[in-house]
Backbone as numpy.savetxt, mean C-alpha at the origin, in Angstrom:
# Nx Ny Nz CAx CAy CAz Cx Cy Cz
69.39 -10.47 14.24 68.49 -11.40 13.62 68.95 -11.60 12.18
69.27 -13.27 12.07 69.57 -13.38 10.44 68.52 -13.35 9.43
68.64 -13.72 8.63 67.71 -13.66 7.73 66.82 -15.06 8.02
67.33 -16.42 8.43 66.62 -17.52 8.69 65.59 -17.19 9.57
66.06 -16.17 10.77 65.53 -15.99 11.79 64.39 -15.51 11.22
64.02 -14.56 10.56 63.25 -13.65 10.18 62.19 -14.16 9.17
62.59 -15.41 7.90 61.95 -16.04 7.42 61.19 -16.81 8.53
61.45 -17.12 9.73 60.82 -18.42 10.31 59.67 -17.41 10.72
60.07 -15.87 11.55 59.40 -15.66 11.84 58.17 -14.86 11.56
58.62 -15.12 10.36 57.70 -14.01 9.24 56.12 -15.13 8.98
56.93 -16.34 8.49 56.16 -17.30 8.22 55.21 -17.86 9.57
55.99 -18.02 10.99 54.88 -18.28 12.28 53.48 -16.85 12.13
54.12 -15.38 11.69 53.04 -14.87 11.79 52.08 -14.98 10.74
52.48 -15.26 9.78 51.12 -15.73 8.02 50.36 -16.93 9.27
51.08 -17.70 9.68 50.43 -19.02 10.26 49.52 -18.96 11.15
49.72 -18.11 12.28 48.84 -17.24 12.94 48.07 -16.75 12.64
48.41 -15.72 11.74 47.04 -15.39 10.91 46.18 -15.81 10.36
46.33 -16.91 9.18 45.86 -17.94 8.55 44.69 -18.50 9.86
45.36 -18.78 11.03 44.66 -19.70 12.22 44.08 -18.54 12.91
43.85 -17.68 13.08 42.87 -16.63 13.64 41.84 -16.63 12.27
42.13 -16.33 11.32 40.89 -16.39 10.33 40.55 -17.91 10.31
40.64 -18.68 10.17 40.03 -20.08 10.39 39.35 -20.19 11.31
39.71 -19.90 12.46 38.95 -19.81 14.29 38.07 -18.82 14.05
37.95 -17.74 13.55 37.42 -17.03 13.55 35.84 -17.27 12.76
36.29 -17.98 11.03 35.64 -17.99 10.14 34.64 -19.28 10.56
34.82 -20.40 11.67 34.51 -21.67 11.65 33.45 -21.18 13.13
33.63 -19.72 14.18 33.03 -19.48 15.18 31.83 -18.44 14.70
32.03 -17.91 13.68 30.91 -17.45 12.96 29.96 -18.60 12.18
30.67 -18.98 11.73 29.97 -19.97 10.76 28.90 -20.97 12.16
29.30 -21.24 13.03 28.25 -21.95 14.07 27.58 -21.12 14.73
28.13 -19.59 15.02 26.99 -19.13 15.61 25.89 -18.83 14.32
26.15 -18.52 13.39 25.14 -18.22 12.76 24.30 -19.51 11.47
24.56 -20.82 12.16 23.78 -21.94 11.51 22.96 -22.05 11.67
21.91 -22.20 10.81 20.38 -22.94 10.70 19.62 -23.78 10.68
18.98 -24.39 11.68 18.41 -25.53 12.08 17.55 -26.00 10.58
17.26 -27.15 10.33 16.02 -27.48 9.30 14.80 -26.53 9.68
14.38 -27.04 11.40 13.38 -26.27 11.93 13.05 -24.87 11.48
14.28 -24.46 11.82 14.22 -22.67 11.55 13.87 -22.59 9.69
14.60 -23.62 9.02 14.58 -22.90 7.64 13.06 -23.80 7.42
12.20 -24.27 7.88 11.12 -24.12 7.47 10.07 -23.56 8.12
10.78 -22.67 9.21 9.43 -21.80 9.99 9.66 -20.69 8.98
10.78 -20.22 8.41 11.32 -19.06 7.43 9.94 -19.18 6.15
10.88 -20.38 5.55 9.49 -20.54 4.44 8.27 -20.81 4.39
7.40 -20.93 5.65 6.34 -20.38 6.19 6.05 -19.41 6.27
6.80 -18.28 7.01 6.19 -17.20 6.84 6.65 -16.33 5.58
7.57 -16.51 4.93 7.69 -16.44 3.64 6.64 -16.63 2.93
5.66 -17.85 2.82 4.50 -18.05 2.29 3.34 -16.92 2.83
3.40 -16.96 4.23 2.27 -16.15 4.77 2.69 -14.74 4.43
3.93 -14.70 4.07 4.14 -13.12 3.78 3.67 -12.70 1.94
3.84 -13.56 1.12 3.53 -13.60 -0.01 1.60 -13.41 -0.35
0.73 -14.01 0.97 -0.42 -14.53 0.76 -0.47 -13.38 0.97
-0.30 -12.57 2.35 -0.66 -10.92 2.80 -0.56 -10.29 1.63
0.58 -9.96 0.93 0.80 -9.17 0.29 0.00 -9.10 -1.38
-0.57 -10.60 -1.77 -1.63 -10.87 -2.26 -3.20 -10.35 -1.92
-3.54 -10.51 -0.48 -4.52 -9.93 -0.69 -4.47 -8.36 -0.67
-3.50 -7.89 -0.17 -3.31 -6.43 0.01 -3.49 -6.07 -1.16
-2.51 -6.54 -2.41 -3.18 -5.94 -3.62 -4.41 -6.08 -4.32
-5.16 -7.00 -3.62 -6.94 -7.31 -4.18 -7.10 -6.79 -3.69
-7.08 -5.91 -2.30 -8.22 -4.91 -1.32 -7.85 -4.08 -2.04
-6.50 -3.28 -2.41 -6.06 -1.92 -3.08 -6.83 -2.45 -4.38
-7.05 -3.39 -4.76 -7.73 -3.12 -6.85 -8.90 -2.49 -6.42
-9.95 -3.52 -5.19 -11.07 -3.71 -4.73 -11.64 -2.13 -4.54
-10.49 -1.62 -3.78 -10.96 -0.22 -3.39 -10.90 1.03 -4.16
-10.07 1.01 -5.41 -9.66 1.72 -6.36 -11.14 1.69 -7.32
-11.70 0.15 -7.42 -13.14 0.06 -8.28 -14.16 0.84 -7.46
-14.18 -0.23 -6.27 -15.46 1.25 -5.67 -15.45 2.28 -5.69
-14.33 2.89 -5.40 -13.71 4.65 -4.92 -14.47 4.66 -6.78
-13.73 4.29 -7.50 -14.33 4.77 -9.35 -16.02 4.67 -9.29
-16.57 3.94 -8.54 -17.91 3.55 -9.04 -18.76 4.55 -8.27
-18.21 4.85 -7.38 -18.60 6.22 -6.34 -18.64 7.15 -6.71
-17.58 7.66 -7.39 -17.37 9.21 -7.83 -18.45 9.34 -9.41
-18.14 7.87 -9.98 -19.32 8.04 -11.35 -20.64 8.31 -10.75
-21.05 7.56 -9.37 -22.66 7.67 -9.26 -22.66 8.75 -8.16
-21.45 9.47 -7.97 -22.05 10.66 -7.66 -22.04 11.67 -8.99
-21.29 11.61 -9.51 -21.50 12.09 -10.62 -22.59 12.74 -11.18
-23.70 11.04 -11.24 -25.24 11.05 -12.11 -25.81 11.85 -10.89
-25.45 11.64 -9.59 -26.38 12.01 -8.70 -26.40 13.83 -8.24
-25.26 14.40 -9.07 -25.17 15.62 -9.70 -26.06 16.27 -10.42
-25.43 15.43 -11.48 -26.51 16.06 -12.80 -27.98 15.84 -12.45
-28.59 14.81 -11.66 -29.92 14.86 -11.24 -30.04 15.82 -10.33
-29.28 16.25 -9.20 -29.90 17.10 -8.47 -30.06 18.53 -9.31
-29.19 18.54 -10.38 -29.09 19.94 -10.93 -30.51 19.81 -11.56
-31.09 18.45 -12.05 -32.24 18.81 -13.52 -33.24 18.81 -12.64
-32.75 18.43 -10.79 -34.31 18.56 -10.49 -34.18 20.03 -9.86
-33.23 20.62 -9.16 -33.41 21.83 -8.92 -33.80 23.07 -9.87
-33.47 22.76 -11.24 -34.08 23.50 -12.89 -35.45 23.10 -12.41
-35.81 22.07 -12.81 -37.31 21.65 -13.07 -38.29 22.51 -11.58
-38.28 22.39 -10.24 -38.27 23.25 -9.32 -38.26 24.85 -8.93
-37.24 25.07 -9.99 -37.01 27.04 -10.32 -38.30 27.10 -11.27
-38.56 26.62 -12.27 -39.56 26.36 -13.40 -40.85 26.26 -12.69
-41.08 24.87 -11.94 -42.41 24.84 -11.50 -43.11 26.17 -10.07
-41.93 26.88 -9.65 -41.81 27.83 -8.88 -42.17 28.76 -9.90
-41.44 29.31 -10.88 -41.84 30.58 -11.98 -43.54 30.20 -12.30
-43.63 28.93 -12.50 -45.18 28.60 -12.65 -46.25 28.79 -11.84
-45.60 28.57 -10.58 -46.53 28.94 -9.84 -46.52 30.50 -9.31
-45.81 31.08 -9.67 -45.71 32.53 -9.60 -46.97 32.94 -10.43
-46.59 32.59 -11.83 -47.20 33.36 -12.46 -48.69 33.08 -12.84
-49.12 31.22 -12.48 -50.58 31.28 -11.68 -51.19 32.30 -10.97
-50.36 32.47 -9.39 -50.92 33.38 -8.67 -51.54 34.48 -9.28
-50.49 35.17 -9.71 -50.40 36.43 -10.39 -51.82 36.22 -11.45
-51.64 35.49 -11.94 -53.39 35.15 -13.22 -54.18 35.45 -12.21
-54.35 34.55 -11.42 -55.34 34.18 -10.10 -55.73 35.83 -9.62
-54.84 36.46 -8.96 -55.06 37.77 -8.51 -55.31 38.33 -9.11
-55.44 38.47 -10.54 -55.90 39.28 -11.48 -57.10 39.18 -12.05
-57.36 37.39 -11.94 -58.91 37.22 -12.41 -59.57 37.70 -11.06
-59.29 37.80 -9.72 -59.93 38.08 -8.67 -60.25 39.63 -8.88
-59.08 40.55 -9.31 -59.43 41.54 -9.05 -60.65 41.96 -10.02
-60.48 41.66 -11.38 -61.67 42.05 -12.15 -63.01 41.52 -12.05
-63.29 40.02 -10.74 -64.23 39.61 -11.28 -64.67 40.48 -9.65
């Protein structure tokens, strides 16, 4: 093989090649084209995916306020059960120590 030989055939294989990536690049390129149709069912749910994800973050604010407004009014509803269970120990000591009067004015009278 001369050297002509070898240029020709050096160059049929670039050419080949060149034409397998072309065939190649032009059989991808159609399988994977997009109708108008398709690219506006896309940006549809593109939209509907944007709206979800909108309200998702108003239910998460939504629920973050209540969950806060809950724990404050249990909170108060703490400290009230505590001032009424005080007030209760108290009116209990009171009425203890009625009795106790009571049984004592009984016994002397």
């Amino acid at each position: 093989m001369d050297r002509t030989e070898a240029l020709v055939a050096v160059a049929l294989l670039l050419f080949g090649a060149f034409l397998m990536g072309f065939l190649t690049h032009w059989v991808v390129t159609r399988l994977s084209h997009v109708s108008d149709a398709e690219l506006g069912q896309l940006d549809s749910m593109a939209e509907e995916l944007h709206r979800a994800e909108e309200e998702r973050d108003h239910a998460r604010a939504e629920h973050h306020r209540l969950r806060h407004e809950m724990q404050a009014g249990t909170g108060e509803l703490r400290s009230d059960l505590a001032m009424t269970r005080e007030a209760l120990r108290v009116a209990r000591d009171e009425a203890a120590e009625l009795r106790a009067y009571i049984e004592a004015q009984n016994m002397r009278g």
